[in-house]
N, C-alpha and C positions, 0 to 999 in steps of 0.2 A: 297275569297283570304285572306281577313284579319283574317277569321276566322282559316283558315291555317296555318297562318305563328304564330299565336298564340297561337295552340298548341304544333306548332314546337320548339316555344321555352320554356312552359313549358316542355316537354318533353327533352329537350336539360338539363334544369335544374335541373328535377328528375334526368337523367342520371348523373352529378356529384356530387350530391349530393350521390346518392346511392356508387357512386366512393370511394366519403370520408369516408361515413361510412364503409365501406371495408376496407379501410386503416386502420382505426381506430382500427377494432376489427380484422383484418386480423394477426393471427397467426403464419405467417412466410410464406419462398418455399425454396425449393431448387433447382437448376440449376447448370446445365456444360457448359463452352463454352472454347474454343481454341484459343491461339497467336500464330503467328510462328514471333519467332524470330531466323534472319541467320539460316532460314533453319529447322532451332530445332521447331517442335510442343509443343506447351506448354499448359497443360491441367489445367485449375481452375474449382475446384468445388466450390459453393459455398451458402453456408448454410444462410438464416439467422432469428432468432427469433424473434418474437416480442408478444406483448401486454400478455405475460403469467407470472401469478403469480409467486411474490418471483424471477423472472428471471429480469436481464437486459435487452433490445435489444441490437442486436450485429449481427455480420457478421462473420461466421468460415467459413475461405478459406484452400483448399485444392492447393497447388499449386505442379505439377509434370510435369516430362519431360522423363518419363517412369521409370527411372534409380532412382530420388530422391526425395523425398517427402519434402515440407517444408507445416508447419500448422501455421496460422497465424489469429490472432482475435482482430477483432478490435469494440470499441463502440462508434465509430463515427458517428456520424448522418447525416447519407447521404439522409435523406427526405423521405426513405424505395425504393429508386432507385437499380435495376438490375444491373449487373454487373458490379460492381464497381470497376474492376481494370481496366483500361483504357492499360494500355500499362506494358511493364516488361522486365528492363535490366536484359541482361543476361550472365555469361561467366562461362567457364566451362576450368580448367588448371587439370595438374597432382596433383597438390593439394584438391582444394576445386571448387564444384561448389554454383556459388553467382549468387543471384537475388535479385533486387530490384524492387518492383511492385509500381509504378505509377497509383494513385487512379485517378477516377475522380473530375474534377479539378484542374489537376496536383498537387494532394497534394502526399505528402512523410509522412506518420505516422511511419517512424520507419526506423533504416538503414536498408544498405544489409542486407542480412540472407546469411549466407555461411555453407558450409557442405560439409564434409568428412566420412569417415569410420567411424571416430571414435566418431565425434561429429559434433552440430550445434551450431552455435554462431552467433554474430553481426560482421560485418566488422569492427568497434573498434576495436575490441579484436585481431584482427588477423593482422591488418595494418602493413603493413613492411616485411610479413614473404613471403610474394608472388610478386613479381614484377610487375608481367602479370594483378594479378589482382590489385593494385596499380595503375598502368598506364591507364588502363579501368576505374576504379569508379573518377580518375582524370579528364579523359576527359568526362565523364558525366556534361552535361552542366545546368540538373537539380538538380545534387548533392553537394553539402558543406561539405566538410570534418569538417569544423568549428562547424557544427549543433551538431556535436556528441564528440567534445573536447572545452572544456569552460573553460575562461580564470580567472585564479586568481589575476589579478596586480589591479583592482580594489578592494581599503581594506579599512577599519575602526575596529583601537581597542581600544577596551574600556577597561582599566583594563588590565586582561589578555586574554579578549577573541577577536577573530578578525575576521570581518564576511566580507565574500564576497559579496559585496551588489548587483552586476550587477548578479550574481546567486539565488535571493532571488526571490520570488515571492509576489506581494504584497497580495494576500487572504490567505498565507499561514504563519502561526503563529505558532513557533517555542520556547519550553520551554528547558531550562540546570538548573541543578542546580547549584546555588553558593552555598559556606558554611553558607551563611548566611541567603539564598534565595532559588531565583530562575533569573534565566536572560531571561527576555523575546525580542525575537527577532523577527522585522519585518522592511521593507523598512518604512515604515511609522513613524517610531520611530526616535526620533533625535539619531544619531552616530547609528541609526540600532538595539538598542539596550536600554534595561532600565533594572537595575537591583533591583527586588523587594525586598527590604530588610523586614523581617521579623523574624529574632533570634538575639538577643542579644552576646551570643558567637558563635563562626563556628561550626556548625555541619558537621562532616565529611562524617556520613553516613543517609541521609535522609531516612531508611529502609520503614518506617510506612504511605507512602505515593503513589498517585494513578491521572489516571486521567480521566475526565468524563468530556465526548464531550470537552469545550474547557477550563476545569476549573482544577487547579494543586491543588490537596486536602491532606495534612498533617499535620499529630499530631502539637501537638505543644510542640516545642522541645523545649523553654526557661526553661518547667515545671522540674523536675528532674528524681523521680521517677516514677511518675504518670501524666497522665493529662485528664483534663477536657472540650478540647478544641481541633478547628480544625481549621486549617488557611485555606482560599477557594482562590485563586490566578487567574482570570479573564485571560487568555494568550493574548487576543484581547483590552487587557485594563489596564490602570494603576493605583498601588490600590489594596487590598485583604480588606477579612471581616472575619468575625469568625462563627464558628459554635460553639455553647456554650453546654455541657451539664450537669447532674447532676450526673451522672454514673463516675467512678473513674476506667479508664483504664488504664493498667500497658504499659511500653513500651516492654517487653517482649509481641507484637502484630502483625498479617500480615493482612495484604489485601486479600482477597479470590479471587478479581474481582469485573466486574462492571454488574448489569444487570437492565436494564431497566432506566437506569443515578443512580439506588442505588446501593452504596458503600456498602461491605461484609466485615465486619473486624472479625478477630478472637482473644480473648482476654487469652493470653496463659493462664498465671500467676490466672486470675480470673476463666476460664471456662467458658467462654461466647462468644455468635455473636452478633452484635451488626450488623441493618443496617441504615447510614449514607444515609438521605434524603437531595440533596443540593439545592431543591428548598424550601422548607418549613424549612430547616437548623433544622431538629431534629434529633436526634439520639438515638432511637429503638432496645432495646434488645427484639433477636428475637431467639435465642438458647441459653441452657446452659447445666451442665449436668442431671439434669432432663428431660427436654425436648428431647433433643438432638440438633442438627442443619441444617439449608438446606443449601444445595449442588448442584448446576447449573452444569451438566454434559450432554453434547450432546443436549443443548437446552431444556432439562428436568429439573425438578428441582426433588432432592431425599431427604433422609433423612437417616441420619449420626450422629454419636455418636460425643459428643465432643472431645474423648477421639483419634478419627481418623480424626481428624484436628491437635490436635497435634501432634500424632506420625508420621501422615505421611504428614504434611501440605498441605491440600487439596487447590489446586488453581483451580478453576472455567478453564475447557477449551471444548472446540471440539476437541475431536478424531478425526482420519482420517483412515481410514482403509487400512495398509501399502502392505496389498497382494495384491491390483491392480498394486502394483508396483514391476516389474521383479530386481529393482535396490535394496539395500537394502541404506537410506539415512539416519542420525544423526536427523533430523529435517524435519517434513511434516507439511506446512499450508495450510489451506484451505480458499480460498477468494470467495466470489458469491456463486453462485446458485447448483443446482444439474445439470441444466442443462447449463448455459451459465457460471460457471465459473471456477476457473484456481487456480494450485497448486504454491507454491514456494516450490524448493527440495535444502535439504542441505548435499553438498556429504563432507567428512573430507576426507583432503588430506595433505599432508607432509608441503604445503604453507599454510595452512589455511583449506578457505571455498569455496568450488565450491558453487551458488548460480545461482539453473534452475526455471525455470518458464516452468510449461506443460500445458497445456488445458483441461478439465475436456472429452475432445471429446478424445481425445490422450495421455492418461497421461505416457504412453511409448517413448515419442517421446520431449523432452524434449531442452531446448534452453537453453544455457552457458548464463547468464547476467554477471557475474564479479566475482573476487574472494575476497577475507574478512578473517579477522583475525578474527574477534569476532563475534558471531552470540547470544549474550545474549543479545544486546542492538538495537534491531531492531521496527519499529512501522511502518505498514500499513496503508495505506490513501489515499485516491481516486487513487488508481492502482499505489501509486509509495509505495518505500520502502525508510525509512527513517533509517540509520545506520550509527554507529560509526566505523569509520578506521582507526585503531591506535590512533592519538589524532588530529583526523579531522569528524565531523560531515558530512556526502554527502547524496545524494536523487538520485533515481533511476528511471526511467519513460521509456516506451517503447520511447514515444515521442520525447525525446532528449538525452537518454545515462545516465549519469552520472555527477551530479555537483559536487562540493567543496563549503559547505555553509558557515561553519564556522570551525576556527581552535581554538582549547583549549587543552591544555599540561596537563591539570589535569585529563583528560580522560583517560591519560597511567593509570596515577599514582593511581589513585581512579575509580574500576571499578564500585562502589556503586554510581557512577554519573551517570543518567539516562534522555534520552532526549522525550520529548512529542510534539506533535505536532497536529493540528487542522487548517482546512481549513474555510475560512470564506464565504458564500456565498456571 
């Protein structure tokens, strides 16, 4: 009997252990299951990937009620748990039909999703315009209208800039330029804010400047003509250092991009590349016109005349290939994977900037986030969008909408002000 029960339970142990490692290297499933809310069947499909190269894990929900389709993706870490929308309000008027799907654990990742003919969007965006549904996401007693409008009356300004502190995040570290500087901003900072002083007179337009992971790297504009010198500005710290070199670059100079944390400078005036190392602080001519120069295009590296950086100043990007898209858009970016990630689409409209977000699974099928005047002063960073609106800095997240982080009036006025940003782990 003892000898029984002793294998029962190595065997018991082999079995989850075999479990784990399943989990482990287990590459995904996909699955359908059905709500009926009032009556309405409501179908989820629901996809999701994991442990594959170059991909996130993530969950692509297929959510319909025969008549509407909503696509929704999340990279939540649900433990690699089955069906993970537990529950999903739902209401359906002459306008728009809205769902709100209820994860398990009662979380909410994200407001309503609402849709019409013509478009899909967040309940944000459309508050006010439907009564029916107004009255419905009110009396949801899981929902907070609060979660998705953030409040400004908590302030601190320094100078001329005034930062929302109760909207800040403490791991998230936020660069502006001053004319003299840069202002680096984080809750952790006394008044939210420090401002690094490093030029001697105001520079209006810090052109010749760039950022790598969490470091704000530019010429050094005290020089005149020329210079010799890089200022490195730490955004998680207070304090900058220099890069020194022996090479005499003209300010007639651009940034090509950043690849690999090395800095691409192009040096018009001389006819040179030069790449800027900011852990060993050296700085490396690495094209000229003999040589010629390299070119980071589509994750490739090529080779290019000097003479075609100047004429057509070549900036380092990824393409995106605009015919999978029936829309025709101003701006396509590409975030994630080939297979787990997601577009941002910029439609130009008579206000500004429509700004969609599509899923690489459905890039036809597209979600309104907000609209924007300016779409040159935008940065990327763990799934939020960092942007300038009008002369307000805001942050964008499926998670919670839309903040207000800081407000600066020189934003109008000087569109050569450019903000960076870096999360800290």
């Amino acid at each position: 009997m003892k000898r029984v029960l002793q294998i029962l339970i190595i065997l018991f142990v082999l079995y989850y252990l075999i479990q784990i490692v399943f989990n482990f290297f287990d590459k995904g499933y996909e699955t359908t299951y059905k709500k009926t809310i009032d009556n309405k069947e409501i179908s989820i499909k629901e996809t999701y990937i994991a442990n594959q190269k170059q991909e996130r894990d993530n969950y692509f929900l297929e959510i319909t009620d025969g008549n509407n389709h909503f696509y929704i993706k999340t990279y939540h870490n649900f433990q690699k748990m089955k069906n993970i929308v537990k529950d999903i309000k739902y209401i359906q008027t002459d306008n728009y039909t809205c769902i709100l799907p209820i994860y398990i654990g009662d979380k909410i990742l994200h407001d309503a999703i609402c849709q019409n003919d013509d478009i899909t969007t967040y309940y944000y965006n459309i508050q006010g315009s439907d009564s029916k549904i107004d009255n419905f996401i009110n009396d949801l007693k899981e929902y907070n209208i609060s979660d998705w409008k953030h409040e400004t009356t908590t302030q601190t300004t320094t100078e001329n800039v005034t930062v929302y502190e109760d909207n800040l995040e403490s791991n998230l570290f936020i660069g502006l330029n001053s004319y003299k500087g840069l202002y680096s901003i984080n809750p952790t900072y006394s008044q939210n804010i420090i401002n690094q002083i490093i030029f001697k007179d105001d520079i209006y337009n810090q052109q010749i400047s760039t950022q790598i992971e969490n470091y704000y790297l530019v010429a050094d504009y005290n020089s005149t003509y020329k210079f010799n010198s890089f200022y490195l500005i730490d955004l998680t710290l207070k304090g900058y250092s220099n890069i020194n070199t022996d090479h005499d670059i003209s300010f007639n100079s651009y940034f090509q991009g950043v690849v690999d944390n090395f800095a691409y400078l192009i040096d018009i005036d001389n006819k040179k590349q030069y790449e800027i190392d900011i852990n060993t602080k050296k700085v490396i001519e690495v094209g000229n016109a003999d040589t010629g120069i390299k070119f980071y295009n589509n994750n490739q590296w090529e080779e290019k005349t000097i003479y075609d950086a100047i004429n057509q100043k070549l900036i380092f990007t990824s393409n995106v290939d605009s015919k999978i898209f029936e829309q025709n858009y101003v701006k396509i970016d590409k975030i994630g994977g080939e297979k787990t990630g997601y577009y941002y689409l910029y439609e130009q409209t008579l206000n500004g900037y429509n700004v969609y977000k599509a899923y690489v699974e459905q890039p036809n099928n597209p979600i309104l986030l907000f609209n924007v005047k300016d779409i040159e002063r935008i940065k990327y960073i763990n799934d939020s969008i960092i942007f300038v609106d009008d002369n307000y800095v805001k942050i964008y997240n499926d998670n919670y909408g839309i903040k207000t982080l800081i407000k600066y009036d020189e934003l109008t006025f000087n569109k050569s002000i450019n903000i960076f940003a870096y999360y800290k782990n």
